[in-house]
C-alpha positions as CSV (number, residue, x, y, z in Angstrom):
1,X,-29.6,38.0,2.7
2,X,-30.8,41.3,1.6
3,X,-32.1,42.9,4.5
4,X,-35.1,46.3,3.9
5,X,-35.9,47.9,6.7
6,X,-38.1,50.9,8.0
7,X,-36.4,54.3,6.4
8,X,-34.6,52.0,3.9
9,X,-36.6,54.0,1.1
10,X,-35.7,57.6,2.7
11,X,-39.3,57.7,3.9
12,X,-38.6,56.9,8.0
13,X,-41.3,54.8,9.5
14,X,-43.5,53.9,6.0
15,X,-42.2,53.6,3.2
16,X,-43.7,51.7,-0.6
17,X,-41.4,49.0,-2.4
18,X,-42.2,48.8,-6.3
19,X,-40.3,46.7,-9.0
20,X,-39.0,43.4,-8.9
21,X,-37.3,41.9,-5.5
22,X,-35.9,38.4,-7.0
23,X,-32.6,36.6,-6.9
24,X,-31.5,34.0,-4.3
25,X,-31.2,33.6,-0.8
26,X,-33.3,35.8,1.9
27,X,-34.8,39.0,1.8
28,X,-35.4,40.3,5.5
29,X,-38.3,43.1,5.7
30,X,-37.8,44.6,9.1
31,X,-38.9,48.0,11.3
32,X,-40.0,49.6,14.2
33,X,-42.8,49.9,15.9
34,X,-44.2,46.4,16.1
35,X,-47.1,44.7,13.7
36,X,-49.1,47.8,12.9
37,X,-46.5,49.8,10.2
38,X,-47.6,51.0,7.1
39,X,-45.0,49.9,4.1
40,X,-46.4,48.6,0.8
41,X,-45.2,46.4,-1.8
42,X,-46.5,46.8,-5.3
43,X,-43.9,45.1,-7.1
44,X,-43.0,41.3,-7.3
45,X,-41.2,39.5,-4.3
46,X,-39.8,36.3,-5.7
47,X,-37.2,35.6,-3.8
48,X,-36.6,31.6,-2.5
49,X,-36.6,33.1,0.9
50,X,-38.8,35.9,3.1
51,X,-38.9,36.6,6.7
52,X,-41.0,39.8,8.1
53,X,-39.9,40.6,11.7
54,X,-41.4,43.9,13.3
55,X,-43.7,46.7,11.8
56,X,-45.9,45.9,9.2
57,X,-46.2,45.2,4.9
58,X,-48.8,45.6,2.9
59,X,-49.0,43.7,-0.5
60,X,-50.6,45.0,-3.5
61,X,-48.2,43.3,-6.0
62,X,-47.1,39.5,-6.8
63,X,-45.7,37.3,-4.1
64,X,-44.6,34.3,-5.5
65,X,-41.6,32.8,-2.9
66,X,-41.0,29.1,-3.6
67,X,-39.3,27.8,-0.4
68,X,-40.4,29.2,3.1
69,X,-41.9,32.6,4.4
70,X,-41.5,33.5,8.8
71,X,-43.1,36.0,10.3
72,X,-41.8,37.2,13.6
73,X,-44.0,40.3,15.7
74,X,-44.9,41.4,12.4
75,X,-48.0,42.2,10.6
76,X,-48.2,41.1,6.9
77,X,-51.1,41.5,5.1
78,X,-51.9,40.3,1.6
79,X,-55.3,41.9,0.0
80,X,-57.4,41.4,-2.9
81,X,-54.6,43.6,-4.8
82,X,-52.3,41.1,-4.7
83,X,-51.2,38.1,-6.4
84,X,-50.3,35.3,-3.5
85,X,-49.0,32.7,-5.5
86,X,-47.2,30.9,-3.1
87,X,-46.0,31.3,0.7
88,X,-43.6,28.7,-0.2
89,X,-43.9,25.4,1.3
90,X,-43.5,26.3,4.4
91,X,-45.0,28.8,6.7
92,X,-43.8,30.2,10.2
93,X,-45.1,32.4,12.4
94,X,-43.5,33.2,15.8
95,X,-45.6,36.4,16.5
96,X,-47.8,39.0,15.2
97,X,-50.3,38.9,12.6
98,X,-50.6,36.8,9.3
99,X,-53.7,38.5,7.1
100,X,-54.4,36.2,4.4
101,X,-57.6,37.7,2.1
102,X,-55.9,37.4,-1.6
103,X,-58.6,35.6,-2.6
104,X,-56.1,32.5,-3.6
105,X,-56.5,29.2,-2.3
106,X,-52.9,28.6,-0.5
107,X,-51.1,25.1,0.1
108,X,-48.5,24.5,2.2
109,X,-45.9,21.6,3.1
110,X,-45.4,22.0,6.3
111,X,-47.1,24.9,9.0
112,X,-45.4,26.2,12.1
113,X,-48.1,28.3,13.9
114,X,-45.8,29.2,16.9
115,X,-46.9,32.0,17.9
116,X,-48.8,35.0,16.3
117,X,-52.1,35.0,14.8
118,X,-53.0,33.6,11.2
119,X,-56.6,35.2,9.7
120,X,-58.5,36.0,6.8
121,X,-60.7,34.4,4.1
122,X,-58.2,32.5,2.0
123,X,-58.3,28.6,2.7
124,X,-55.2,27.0,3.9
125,X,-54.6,23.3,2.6
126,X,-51.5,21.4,4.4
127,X,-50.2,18.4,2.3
128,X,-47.2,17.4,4.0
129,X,-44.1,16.2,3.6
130,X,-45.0,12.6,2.9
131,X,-43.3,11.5,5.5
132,X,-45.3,9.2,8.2
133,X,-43.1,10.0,10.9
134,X,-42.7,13.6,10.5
135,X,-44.7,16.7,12.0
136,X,-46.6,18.6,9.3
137,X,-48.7,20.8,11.5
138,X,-46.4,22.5,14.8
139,X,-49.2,24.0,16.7
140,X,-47.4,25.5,19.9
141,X,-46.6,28.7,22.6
142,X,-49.5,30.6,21.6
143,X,-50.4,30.6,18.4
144,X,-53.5,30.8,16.5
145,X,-56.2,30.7,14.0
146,X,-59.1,32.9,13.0
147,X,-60.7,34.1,10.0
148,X,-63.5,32.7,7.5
149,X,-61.1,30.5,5.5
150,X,-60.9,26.8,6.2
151,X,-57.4,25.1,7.2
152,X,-57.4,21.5,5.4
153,X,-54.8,19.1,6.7
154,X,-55.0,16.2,4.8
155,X,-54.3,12.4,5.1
156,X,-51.0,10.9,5.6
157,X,-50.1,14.3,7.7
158,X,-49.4,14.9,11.4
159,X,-50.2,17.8,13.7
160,X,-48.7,18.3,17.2
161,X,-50.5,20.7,19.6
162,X,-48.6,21.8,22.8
163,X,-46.9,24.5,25.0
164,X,-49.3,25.8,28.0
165,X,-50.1,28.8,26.3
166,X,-53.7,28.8,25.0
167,X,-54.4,29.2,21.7
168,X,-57.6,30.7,19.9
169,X,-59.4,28.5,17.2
170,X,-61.5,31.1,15.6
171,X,-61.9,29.6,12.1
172,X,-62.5,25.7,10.4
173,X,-59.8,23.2,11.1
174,X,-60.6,20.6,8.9
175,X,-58.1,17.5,9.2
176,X,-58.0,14.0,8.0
177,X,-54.5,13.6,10.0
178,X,-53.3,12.1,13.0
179,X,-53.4,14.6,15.8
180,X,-51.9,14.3,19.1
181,X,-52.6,17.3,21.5
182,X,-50.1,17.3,24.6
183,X,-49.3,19.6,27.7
184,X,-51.5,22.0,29.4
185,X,-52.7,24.2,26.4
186,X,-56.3,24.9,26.3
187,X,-57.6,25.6,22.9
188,X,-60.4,28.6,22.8
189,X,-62.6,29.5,20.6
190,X,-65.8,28.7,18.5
191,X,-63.7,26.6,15.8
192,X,-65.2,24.0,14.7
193,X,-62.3,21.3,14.3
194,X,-63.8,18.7,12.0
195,X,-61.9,15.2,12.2
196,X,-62.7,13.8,9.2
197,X,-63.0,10.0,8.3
198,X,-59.6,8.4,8.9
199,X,-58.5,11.1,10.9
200,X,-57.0,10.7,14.9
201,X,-57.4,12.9,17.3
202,X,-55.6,11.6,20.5
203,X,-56.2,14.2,23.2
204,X,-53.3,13.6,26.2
205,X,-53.5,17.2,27.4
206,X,-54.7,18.2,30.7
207,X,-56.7,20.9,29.5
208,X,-60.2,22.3,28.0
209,X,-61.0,22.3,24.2
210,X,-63.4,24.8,23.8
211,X,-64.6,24.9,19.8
212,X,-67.2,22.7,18.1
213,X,-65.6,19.0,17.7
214,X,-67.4,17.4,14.8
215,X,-66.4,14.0,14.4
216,X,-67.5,12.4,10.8
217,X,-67.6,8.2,10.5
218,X,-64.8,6.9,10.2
219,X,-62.8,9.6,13.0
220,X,-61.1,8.5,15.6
């Protein structure tokens, strides 16, 4: 694990990364001063491995990490500059703020929206693991979803919604899984959650779902 954090570069609190970060393993950004820092990348992260955990990176260069990418109480942002090839196929947030406007159209294995906020105008598909038995979608604490891109879930996939914490819809969740909401979590929000045909949506929780429910023929 390489590990770059705030003052790394000489420059204290900010700091800009250029050339190539690549290899194996994990490359940690870290910092101070929680999700608002002001570090750049303009060089190419391709690393199997990223986690982000405090302060907050700018990218202006190519991301392109093949197996997973955590934030934790860190804001990332990746802008039209950038080249977001891939988030790898799995994506974890445990707090902070996920910015996603690269203008690329981003697809994911599996999601873990734990905590944090995920927004911007790219479109999120999640394919899944093709597993039937396994959770493709972790929807939990207080984690959520906002922007004007669309999150696709598709067939064959599972979500799980749960915790007590509520969690803010503010953007299309379009899903064609098999959702089962649990607990005491309210979900807020204008949404809409689409459940498209062949999709479940088997609400157990105690709680009030607040965004636009379409349900297309064939939802259940």
């Amino acid at each position: 694990t390489l590990r770059l954090f705030a003052g790394d570069d000489g420059t204290g609190d900010s700091g800009n990364y250029h050339g190539l970060l690549a290899g194996g393993g994990t490359i940690h950004f870290g910092g101070l001063g929680g999700p608002s820092g002001n570090r750049t990348i303009s060089g190419s992260v391709t690393v199997p491995n990223v986690a982000f955990s405090l302060g907050g990176v700018t990218f202006n260069g190519v991301y392109n990490v093949p197996t997973s990418t955590t934030v934790n109480n860190a804001g990332v942002t990746f802008n039209s500059a950038s080249t977001l090839t891939s988030l790898g196929s799995s994506l974890t947030t445990t707090g902070g703020l996920t910015t996603l406007n690269s203008g690329e159209a981003i697809s994911l294995v599996t999601l873990n929206l734990q905590g944090g906020t995920i927004t911007g105008s790219d479109s999120i598909t999640v394919a899944g693991d093709g597993v039937p038995a396994t959770t493709d979608f972790t929807w939990s604490n207080d984690g959520g979803m906002t922007g004007t891109g669309t999150t696709t879930v598709v067939s064959g996939t599972r979500i799980a919604i749960s915790g007590v914490s509520s969690k803010p819809l503010g953007r299309t969740l379009s899903s064609a899984a098999t959702v089962t909401w649990t607990g005491t979590t309210s979900i807020t929000g204008a949404g809409p959650f689409i459940n498209q045909s062949g999709g479940v949506f088997d609400a157990q929780a105690n709680a009030t779902f607040a965004p636009a429910f379409v349900n297309q023929a064939g939802g259940t």
